[in-house]
C-alpha positions in Angstrom: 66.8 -34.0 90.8 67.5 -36.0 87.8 69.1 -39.8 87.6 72.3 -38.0 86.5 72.2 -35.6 89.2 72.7 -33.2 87.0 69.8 -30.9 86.8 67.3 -29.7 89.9 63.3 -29.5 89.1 62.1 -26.4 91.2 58.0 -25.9 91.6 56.4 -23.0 92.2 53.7 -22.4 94.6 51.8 -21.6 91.2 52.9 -25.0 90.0 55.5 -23.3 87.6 58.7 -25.6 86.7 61.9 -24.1 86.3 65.2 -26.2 86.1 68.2 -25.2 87.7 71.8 -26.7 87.1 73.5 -28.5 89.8 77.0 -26.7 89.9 78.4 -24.3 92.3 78.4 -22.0 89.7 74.4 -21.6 88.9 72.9 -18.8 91.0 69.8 -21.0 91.1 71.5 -23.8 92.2 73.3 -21.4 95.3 69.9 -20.1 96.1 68.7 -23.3 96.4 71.5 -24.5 98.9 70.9 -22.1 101.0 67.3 -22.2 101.5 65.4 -25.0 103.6 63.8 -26.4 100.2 64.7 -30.1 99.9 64.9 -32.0 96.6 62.7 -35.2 96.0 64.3 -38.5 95.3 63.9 -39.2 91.0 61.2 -41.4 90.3 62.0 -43.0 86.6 59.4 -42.9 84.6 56.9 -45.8 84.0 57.9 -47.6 80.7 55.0 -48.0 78.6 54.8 -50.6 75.6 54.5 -49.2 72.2 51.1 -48.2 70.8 49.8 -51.3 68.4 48.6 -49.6 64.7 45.6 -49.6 65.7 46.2 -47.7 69.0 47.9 -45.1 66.5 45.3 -45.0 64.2 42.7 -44.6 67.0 44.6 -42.0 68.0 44.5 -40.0 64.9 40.7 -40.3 64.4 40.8 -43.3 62.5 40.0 -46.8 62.3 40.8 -49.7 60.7 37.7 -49.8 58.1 38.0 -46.5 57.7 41.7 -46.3 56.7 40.9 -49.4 54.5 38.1 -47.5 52.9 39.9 -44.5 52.4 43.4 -46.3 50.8 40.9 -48.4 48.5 38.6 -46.0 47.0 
């Protein structure tokens, strides 16, 4: 379930997500009220700093000398 309550995660024994809204008026939702499946609590994501220019770079294959060597020649 998400923080809003809004919208129900379902797994798959195959490990396939599909999302299902939460309104009486969803057919996936109904199904899912009246089987024995129970929803998890929502975790919130970890919040992770932004990635320094380098981090970026690195991440693109670069680095610093490189791009320097690159933008000067």
């Amino acid at each position: 379930m998400d923080a809003e309550k809004t919208t129900l995660r379902a797994i798959s024994e195959l490990g396939q997500s599909t999302y299902i809204g939460a309104n009486s008026g969803s057919p996936g939702w109904k199904q899912f009220i009246n089987s024995e499946a129970i929803a998890a609590d929502f975790v919130e994501p970890e919040d992770h700093p932004p990635l320094t220019t380098a981090e970026k770079l690195a991440a693109a294959g670069f680095d610093v000398e490189e791009l320097r060597s690159l933008l000067l020649n």
